[in-house]
N, C-alpha and C positions, 0 to 999 in steps of 0.2 A: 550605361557608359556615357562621357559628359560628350565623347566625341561624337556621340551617334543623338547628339540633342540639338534643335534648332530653332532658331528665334530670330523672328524677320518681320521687319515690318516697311512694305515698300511704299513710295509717295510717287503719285503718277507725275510723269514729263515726260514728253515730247514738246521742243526746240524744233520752229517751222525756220524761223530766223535769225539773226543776233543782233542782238542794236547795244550801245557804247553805252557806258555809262555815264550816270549824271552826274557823278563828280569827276574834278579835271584831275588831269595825270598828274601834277601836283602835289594833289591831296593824296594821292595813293598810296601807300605807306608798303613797305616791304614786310610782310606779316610770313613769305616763307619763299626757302630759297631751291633751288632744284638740285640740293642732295638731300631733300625731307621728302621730295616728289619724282615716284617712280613707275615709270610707265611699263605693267605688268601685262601689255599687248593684248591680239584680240580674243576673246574669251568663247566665238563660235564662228565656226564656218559651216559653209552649206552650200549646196546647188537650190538653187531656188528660180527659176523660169517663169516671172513673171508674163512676159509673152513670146512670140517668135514668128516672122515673115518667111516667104521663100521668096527664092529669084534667082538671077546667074550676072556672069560675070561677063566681062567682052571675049572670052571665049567660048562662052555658051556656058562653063562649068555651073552645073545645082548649088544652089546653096541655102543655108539658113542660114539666120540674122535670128540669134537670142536674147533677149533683155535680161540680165543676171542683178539680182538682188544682191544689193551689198554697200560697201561704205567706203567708198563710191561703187553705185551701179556701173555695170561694165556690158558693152555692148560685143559679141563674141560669135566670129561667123566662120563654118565648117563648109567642109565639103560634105555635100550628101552623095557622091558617088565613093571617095575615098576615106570617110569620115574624119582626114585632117583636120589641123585647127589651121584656118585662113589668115585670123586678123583678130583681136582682142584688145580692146580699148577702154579704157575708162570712161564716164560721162559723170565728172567732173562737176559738184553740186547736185547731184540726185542720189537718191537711195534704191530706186527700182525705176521701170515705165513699163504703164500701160498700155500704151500701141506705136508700134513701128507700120511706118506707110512706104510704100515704094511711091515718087514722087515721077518726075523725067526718068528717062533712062540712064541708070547706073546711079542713081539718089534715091536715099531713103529718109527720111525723117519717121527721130524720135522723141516722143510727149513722156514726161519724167515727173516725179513729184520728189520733197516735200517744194520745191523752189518753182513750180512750173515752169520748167527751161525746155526750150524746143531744141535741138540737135539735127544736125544734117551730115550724111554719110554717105564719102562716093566712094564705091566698090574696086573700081579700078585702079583709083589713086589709093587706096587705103586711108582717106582724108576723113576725120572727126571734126567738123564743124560745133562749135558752141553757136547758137543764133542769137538767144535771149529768151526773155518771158513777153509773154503775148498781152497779160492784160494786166491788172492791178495787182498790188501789194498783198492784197487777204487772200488771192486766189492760190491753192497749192497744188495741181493736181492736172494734167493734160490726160483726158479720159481716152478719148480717142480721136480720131483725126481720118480724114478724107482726101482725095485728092483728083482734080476736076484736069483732065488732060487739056481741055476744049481751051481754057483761059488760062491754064498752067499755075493754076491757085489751089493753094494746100488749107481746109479747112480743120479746125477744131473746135472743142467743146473743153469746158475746165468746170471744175468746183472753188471754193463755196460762195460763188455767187453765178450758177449757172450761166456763166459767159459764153460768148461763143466769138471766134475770131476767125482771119485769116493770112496767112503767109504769100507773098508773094516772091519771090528769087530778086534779090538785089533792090527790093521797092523798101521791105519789111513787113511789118507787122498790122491789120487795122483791126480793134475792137469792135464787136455788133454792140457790147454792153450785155446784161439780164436780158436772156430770151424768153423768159417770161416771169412776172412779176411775184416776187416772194418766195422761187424757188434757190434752192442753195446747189444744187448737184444736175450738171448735164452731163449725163453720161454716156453717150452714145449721138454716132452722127454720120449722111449719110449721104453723099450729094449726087442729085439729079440732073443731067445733061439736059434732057428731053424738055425739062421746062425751068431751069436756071433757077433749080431746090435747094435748100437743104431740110432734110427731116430730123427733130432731135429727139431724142430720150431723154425726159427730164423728170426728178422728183425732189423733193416727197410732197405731196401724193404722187405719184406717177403719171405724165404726161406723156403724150405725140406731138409734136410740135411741127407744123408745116411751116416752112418762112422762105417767103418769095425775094429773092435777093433783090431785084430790082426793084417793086415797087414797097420793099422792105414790111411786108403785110405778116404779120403771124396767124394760122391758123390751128385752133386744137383739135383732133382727127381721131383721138382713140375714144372707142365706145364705152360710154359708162362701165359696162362689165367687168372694166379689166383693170379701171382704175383702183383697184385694192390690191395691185400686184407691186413689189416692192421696186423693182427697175426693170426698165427696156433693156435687157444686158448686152444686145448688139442688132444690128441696122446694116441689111444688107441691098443693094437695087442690082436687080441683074432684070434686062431687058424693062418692061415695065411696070416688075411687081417690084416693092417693097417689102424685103421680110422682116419681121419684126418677132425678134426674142425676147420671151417676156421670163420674169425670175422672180419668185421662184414656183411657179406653175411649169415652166419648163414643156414649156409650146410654142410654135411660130405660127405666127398671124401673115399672111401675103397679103397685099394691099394694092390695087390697083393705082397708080402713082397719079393718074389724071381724074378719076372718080374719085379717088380717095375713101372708096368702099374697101370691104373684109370682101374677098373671091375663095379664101380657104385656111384652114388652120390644120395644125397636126404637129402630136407628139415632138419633143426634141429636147436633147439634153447638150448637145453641142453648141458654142458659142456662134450662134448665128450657123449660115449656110456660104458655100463654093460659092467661087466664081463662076458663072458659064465654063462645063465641060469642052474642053476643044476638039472634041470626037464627038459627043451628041447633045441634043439640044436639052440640055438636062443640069442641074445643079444638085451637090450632094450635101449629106446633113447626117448627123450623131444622132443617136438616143439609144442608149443605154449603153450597153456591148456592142449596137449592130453598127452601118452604114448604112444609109439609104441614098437610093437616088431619085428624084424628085425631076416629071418633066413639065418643063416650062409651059408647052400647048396644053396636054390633056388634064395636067394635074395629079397624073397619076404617079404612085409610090412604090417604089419596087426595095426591098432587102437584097442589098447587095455583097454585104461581109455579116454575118451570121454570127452573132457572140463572140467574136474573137479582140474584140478592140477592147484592151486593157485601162482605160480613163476616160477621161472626159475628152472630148477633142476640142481645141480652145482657137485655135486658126486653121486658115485649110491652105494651101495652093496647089500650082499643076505644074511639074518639072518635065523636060526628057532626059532619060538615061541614057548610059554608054551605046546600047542599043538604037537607039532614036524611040524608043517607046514612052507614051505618054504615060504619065503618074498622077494618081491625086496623093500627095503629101498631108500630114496633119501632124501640128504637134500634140502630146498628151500629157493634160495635168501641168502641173506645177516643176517634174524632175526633169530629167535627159531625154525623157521616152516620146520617139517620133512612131510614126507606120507610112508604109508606102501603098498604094493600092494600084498596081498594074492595071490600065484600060484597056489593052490590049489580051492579056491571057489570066485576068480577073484576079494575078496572085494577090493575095495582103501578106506583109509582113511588118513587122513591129521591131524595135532597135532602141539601144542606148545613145545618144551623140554622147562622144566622150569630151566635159567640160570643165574645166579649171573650178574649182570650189573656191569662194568669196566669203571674208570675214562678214559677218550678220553682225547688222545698227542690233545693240543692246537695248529693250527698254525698260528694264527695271532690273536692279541690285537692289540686294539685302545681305543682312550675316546671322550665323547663329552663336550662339554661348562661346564658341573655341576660335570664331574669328576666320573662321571660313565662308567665304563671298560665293553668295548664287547669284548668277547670270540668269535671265531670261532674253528671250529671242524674239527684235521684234518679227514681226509677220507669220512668221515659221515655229514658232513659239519653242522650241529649241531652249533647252536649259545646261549650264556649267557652275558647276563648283572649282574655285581657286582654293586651294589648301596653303595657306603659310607656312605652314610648318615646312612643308616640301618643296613651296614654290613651283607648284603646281597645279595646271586645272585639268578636270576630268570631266567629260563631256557626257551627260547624259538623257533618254527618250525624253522626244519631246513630250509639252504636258500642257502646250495654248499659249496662247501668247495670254504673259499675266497681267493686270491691272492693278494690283494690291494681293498685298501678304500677310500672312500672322503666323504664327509660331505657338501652338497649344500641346498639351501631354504629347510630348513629344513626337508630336508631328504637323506637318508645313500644311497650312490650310490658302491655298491658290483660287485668287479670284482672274476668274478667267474669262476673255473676249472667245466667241459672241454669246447670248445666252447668257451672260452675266452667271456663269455656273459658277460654286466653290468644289475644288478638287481636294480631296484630303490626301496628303502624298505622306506615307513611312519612309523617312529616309536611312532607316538601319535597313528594310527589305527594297527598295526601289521600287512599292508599289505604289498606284495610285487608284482612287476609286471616285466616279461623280456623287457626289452627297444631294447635291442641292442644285437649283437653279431659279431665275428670276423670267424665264420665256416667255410665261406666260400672263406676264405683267407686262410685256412691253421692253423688256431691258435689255442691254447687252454689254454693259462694261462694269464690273462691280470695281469702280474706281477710289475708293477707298477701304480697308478692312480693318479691323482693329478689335483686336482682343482685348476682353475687359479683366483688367487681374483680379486674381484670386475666382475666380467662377469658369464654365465652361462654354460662357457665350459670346460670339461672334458681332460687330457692330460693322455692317456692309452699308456701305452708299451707293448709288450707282448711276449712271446714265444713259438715259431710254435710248432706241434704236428707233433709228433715222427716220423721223414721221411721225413720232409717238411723241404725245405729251405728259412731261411729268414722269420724275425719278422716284426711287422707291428710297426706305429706311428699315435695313433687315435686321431681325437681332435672333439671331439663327443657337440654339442649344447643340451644341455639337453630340452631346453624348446621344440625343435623341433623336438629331435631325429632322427638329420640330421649328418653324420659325413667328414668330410675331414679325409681320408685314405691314409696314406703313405707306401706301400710294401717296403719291404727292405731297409729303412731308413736309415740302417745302416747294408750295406750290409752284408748277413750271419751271423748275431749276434743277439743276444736277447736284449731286451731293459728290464733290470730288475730294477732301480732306475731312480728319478725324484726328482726335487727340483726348486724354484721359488725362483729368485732375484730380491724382490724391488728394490732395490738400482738401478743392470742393468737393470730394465724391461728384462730378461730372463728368459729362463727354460734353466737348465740343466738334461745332463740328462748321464746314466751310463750305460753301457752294459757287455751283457757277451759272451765268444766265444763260448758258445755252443746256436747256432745259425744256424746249418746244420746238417747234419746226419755224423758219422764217424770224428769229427776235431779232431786234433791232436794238442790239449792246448801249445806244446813244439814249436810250431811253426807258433802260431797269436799270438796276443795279441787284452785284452777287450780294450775299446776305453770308453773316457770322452768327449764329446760333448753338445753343447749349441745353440740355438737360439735365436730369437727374440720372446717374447712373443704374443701372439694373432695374429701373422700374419698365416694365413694355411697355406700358399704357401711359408714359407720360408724354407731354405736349412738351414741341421747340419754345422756348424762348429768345426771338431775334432782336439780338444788341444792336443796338442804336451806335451807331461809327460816323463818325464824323467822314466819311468817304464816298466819294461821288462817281458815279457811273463805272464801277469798279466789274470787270468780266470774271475775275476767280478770283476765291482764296483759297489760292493751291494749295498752301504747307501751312501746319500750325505746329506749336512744339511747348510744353507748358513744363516751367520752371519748376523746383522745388518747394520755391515759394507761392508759388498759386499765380503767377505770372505767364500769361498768356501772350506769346510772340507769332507772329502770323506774316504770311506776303500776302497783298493786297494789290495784283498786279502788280509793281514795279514796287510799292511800295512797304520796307519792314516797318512792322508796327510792334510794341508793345501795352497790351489790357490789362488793367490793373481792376479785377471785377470790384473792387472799392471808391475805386478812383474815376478807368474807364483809360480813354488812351493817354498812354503819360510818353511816348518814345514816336515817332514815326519818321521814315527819310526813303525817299526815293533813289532808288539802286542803279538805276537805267532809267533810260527816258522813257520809255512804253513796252509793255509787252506783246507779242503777234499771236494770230494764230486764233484758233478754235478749243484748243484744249489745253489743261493747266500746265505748264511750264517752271514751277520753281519750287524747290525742297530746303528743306528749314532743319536744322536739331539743335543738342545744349551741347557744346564737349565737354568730356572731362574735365576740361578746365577752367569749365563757366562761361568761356566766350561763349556766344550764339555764329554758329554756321551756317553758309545756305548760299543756293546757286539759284539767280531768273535771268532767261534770255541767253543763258549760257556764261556769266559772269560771276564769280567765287567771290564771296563776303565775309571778314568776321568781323564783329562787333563784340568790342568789353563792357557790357553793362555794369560797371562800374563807373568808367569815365564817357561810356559813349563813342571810344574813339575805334571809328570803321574804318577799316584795313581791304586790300584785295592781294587776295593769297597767292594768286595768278595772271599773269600777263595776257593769255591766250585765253577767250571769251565763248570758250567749247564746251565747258562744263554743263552737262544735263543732267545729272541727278548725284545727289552727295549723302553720305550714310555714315555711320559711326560704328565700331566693332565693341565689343564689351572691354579691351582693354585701350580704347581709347581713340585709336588707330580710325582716320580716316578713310575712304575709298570715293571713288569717282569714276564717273565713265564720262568720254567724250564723241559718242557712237559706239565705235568700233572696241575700242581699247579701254580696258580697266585699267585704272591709276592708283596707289598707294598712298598716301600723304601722312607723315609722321609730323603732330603737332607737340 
């Protein structure tokens, strides 16, 4: 049945930020108007709890404070006596955060990505503070954050250029700069009263970082041992150890904070450890099912809740109830699921907080044969199909968050984050099955995939995981689930776009220079290369482009004629393999970010299509004459259905566009 058939093929984007176009409003020609553009709203919701603090209010009342994934992320605080909902806010330029800090009394600050924007939130006033971004333009991401009562200075840490900063109340903002040389990601941070510290988590490889504020000294402090371990995933000082959670070994290291020695290590699967207990002189800690409590003199470990904790515990705090009795609090995983653990008569119990579901940033759209759009879901990997015909979408099991798509004997072949797996999904039966994966090369994004026609094989690009040098080129037999595997194909570089020319029997295909750990974009350039189709064992050949320190080329798209059209960062091109570049023009001034951001196709109608930076393009190669479809500069991935019919997403919302 033609309806139960599907054919997708997705181009990676992600939009860190938007920048204007290169040409003036002038030139912009009216290419479509808003009764051809229809916004078909957002295609998935979710609970998704990125993180969550506790605390109270000026009348003592418990509370969380939840970080809610979504577009825009929403900051959302209950009661933990009554489970009411308190207060629900947006945070306005972010998609999710990473950590919520309680700052002074009745202020919290929140670290947010993709924009790294700080936020400030006072409890009593119900007040949402926007503050700003703490350091430069590349960095996306506020990991975690600290807060030093003694100087009233709230520290953090960001990616991808391991910064590290600090906030002061009404002073702002000062950068440290790279805490240490060549790393991209500080992840974790910890600060030290006793001797005016801060300790960082930094990789890849994976560092400790001691840095003495005052006399602004760095020192590295973790033992060779450990450095194979992928991040410090949390950093905790309670008296004068440092604990240090390592990932994914899933052990904490205690650290004597003035020796800067290992005093003890042990099991844990919980995101770091408690605060200091306010009944005994003891801090508690996750692993597995259980609780434990850990005391601070003897070292010793006691099982305190016995298999019953249903996740991972990912924050902890210490509330009093109705009763006046203390609690250790924890939230659990990723949903609504909190536990309380009485100190006083030892109960544990486990709960729902009941929380508003938020539309989920889309990251990839595709269609099959009948014109029906899958969603994919970023983070939560959450998938929808929109049916036209009904004007309808139906939600359904998640299946990873995808990187690229194809469409073979009638079924959806999903290249899937992390582990760069391909999922083969039936979509007459809604099953899915893991076929394949790239782990154990290194990889974790198969960021292009592309079916080769008339055959059964699969052509995956992909992009190593975080540390690893050098992406793979997979040409995977579906029927057999047998792959020819090419390492470093294209040495130190990502393979993020792919493209098929009848005309030449080739694939081409497009990379990006972030392809090794620490490159310096000012000094490679991505590369455009091609082969012979269906041969495994054939070698790239990389065309010579007249283009200069170029980070992607995100989207390729190849004419009837043998005409090969590509983005080139900002810039559309046209390859004429007889000629060589015969078209090229800059869309926008530059593009941001770490990962490729712009999609390309042919329409029905001959023009060429395509979104960079968030900005909608068409161009008539016949005369040249480039158009922008769209006023509003949101557009992050743009696709075509078999009968013609546009689609778009701007995050949240799928769009319709009738050309």
């Amino acid at each position: 049945m033609k309806g139960k058939r599907i054919i997708s093929c997705i181009v990676f984007m992600l939009i860190a930020a938007l920048c204007f176009s290169s040409a003036s409003l002038s030139d912009v020609q009216a290419a479509g108007t808003k009764s051809n553009m229809v916004n078909l709203g957002p295609q998935l919701t979710n609970i998704n709890v990125s993180t969550a603090t506790f605390g109270t209010d000026s009348n003592g009342e418990p509370l969380m404070f939840s970080i809610l994934q979504g577009l825009p992320a929403r900051l959302v605080v209950t009661n933990l006596n009554t489970q009411e909902l308190v207060d629900s806010q947006p945070l306005v330029g972010a998609t999710t955060g990473w950590s919520i800090k309680q700052g002074a009394k009745g202020i919290y600050y929140i670290g947010t990505t993709p924009n790294e924007l700080l936020f400030k939130y006072e409890v009593n006033e119900k007040k949402l503070t926007k503050i700003g971004k703490p350091t430069t333009k590349n960095s996306t991401v506020i990991w975690d954050m600290d807060y030093a009562a003694n100087n009233k200075t709230l520290y953090g840490v960001s990616s991808y250029e391991a910064r590290v900063f600090k906030y002061v109340d009404g002073k702002g903002f000062y950068d440290y700069g790279t805490i240490s040389k060549g790393k991209k990601n500080a992840k974790s941070v910890a600060y030290s009263p006793q001797n005016n510290s801060l300790f960082i988590g930094v990789s890849s490889p994976v560092e400790l970082i001691a840095f003495d504020l005052k006399g602004r000294k760095t020192q590295s402090i973790l033992p060779s041992q450990y450095k194979k371990e992928k991040e410090i995933q949390a950093l905790d000082i309670v008296n004068n150890l440092l604990f240090v959670k390592l990932n994914p070994s899933a052990q904490i290291l205690s650290i004597d904070i003035n020796t800067k020695k290992i005093v003890g290590k042990f099991s844990a699967s919980s995101f770091g450890v408690s605060a200091k207990s306010p009944v005994e002189n003891v801090v508690y800690y996750g692993y597995k099912q259980s609780i434990y409590s850990y005391d601070l003199q003897t070292k010793k470990k006691i099982e305190v809740v016995k298999g019953k904790v249903p996740g991972t515990i990912v924050s902890f705090g210490f509330i009093k109830d109705e009763n006046d009795d203390y609690k250790l609090v924890g939230k659990l995983g990723s949903n609504e699921r909190y536990f309380t653990y009485n100190l006083e008569s030892k109960e544990f119990k486990h709960d729902l907080m009941q929380l508003p579901p938020q539309p989920i940033e889309l990251h990839h759209i595709g269609t099959d044969w009948d014109g029906n759009v899958y969603s994919s879901g970023f983070l939560n990997g959450s998938m929808g199909i929109y049916f036209p015909s009904m004007d309808r979408t139906e939600r359904k099991n998640p299946t990873g968050q995808v990187e690229g798509m194809a469409y073979l004997n009638d079924k959806v072949y999903l290249g899937v984050y992390p582990e760069a797996k391909i999922i083969e999904y039936d979509p007459v039966y809604e099953s899915s099955q893991n076929i394949f994966n790239l782990k154990q090369y290194g990889q974790d994004r198969p960021t292009a995939v592309l079916h080769l026609p008339n055959t059964d094989k699969l052509y995956i690009g992909t992009t190593p995981r975080t540390g690893i040098r050098g992406s793979t080129l997979a040409i995977l037999d579906v029927s057999t689930k047998k792959a020819n595997i090419k390492r470093q194909f294209i040495p130190d570089q990502s393979i993020i776009s792919l493209a098929y020319s009848g005309k030449q029997k080739k694939v081409y295909g497009g990379t990006s220079v972030f392809g090794k750990p620490n490159v310096d974009p000012s000094k490679t350039n991505a590369k455009l290369f091609t082969l012979p189709a269906g041969q495994t064992n054939a070698k790239a050949t990389v065309l010579n482009l007249p283009f200069k320190n170029i980070r992607f080329y995100s989207a390729l798209a190849v004419a009837a004629d043998g005409t090969v059209w590509g983005l080139a960062d900002e810039i559309l091109f046209a390859y004429d393999p007889s000629k060589g570049i015969v078209y090229s023009k800059a869309i926008v001034k530059d593009v941001s970010g770490h990962t490729p951001n712009g999609s390309l196709l042919i329409g029905k109608d001959g023009a060429i299509y395509g979104a960079v930076e968030g900005t909608m393009f068409k161009l008539n190669p016949k005369d040249n004459k480039l158009t922008y479809p769209r006023k509003e500069k949101n557009v992050k991935q743009l696709i075509q259905s078999p009968d013609g019919t546009l689609y778009f997403h701007d995050g949240v919302n799928l769009w319709k566009y009738s050309i």
